[in-house]
Phi, psi and omega in degrees: 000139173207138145354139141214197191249184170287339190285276203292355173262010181274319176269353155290318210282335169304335196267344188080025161282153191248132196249162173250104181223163194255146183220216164328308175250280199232188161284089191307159120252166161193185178199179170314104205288333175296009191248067187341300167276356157290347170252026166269312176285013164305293183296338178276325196290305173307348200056042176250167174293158160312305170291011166246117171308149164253127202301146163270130152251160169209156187287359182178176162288000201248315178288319170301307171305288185334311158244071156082007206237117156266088202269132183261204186301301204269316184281348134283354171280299161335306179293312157316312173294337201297187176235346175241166132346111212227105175259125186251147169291087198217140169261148191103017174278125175257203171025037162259149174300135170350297163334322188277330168264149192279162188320328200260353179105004175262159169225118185311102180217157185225128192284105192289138179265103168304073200258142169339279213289012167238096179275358150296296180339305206307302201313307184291314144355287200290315179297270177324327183301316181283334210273330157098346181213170190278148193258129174259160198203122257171086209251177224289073148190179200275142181337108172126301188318181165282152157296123149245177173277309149314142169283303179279044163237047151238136198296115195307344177264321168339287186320309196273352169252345161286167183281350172205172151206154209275135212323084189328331194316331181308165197288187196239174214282173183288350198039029178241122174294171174278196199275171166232125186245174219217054157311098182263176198309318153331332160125328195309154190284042201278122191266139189271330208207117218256000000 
């Protein structure tokens, strides 16, 4: 495990490699959502099962259109609104590794909002945006454990088994996850987590 910076963690993760980094809500690992064995090792690293699906991030509504998810008006004002982090549930994403979809063809994904005053968003923001592709996400402890908040509430064999993490110097996460809503191929609305 080592340090790194967003530059050079842009090119281990083109590499398949897996980082520990901080975002919107709590504390990540992830790795390059196109990437199969980079997102196998994910799932090896956490002990977590196969049937639980992992959050996607992504840098705009624009990256998300780019593989396939067509958000109409109201389902971006629903996002616009929310007072938290908001992960939607949605089907029809395309050119993600195999791995990254639930059983049903659906994908978690979360639009980061760079807002000022959350300096994980920014970090993570900055990150996907050089990296150019969506990001899985996932957070930085073994299945079952608490999520943490803090960079020093991750479990030191998480550290030791990705391969990088993203500066600690960041301030630390809001520690509340987001919320999760349900867009089905009809457009409705379901909120799963509150």
């Amino acid at each position: 495990m080592r340090e790194e910076k967003r530059e050079s963690l842009v090119e281990l993760v083109e590499q398949w490699w897996v980082i520990a980094y901080p975002t919107d809500t709590i504390r990540w690992i992830g790795c390059d959502a196109t990437n199969e064995q980079a997102v196998e090792k994910v799932y090896e690293i956490k002990n977590r099962p196969k049937e639980k699906s992992m959050i996607v991030l992504v840098s705009s509504f624009a990256m998300l259109e780019n593989y396939g998810v067509l958000l109409d008006d109201t389902h971006k004002k629903i996002l616009a609104d929310s007072e938290r982090p908001t992960t939607l549930i949605v089907h029809g994403m395309n050119w993600l590794a195999s791995n990254v979809y639930h059983e049903n063809g659906s994908v978690a994904v979360r639009v980061v909002d760079p807002v000022e005053w959350n300096p994980g968003a920014m970090r993570s923001h900055q990150f996907i945006e050089a990296l150019g592709k969506p990001i899985v996400s996932t957070s930085a402890n073994k299945s079952g454990d608490i999520s943490p908040k803090q960079f020093a509430d991750i479990n030191p064999a998480i550290l030791d088994a990705v391969d990088a993490y993203l500066s600690r110097d960041v301030a630390d996460t809001n520690g509340q996850p987001s919320r999760v809503i349900d867009i089905d191929t009809t457009g409705k609305v379901t909120i799963v987590r509150e």
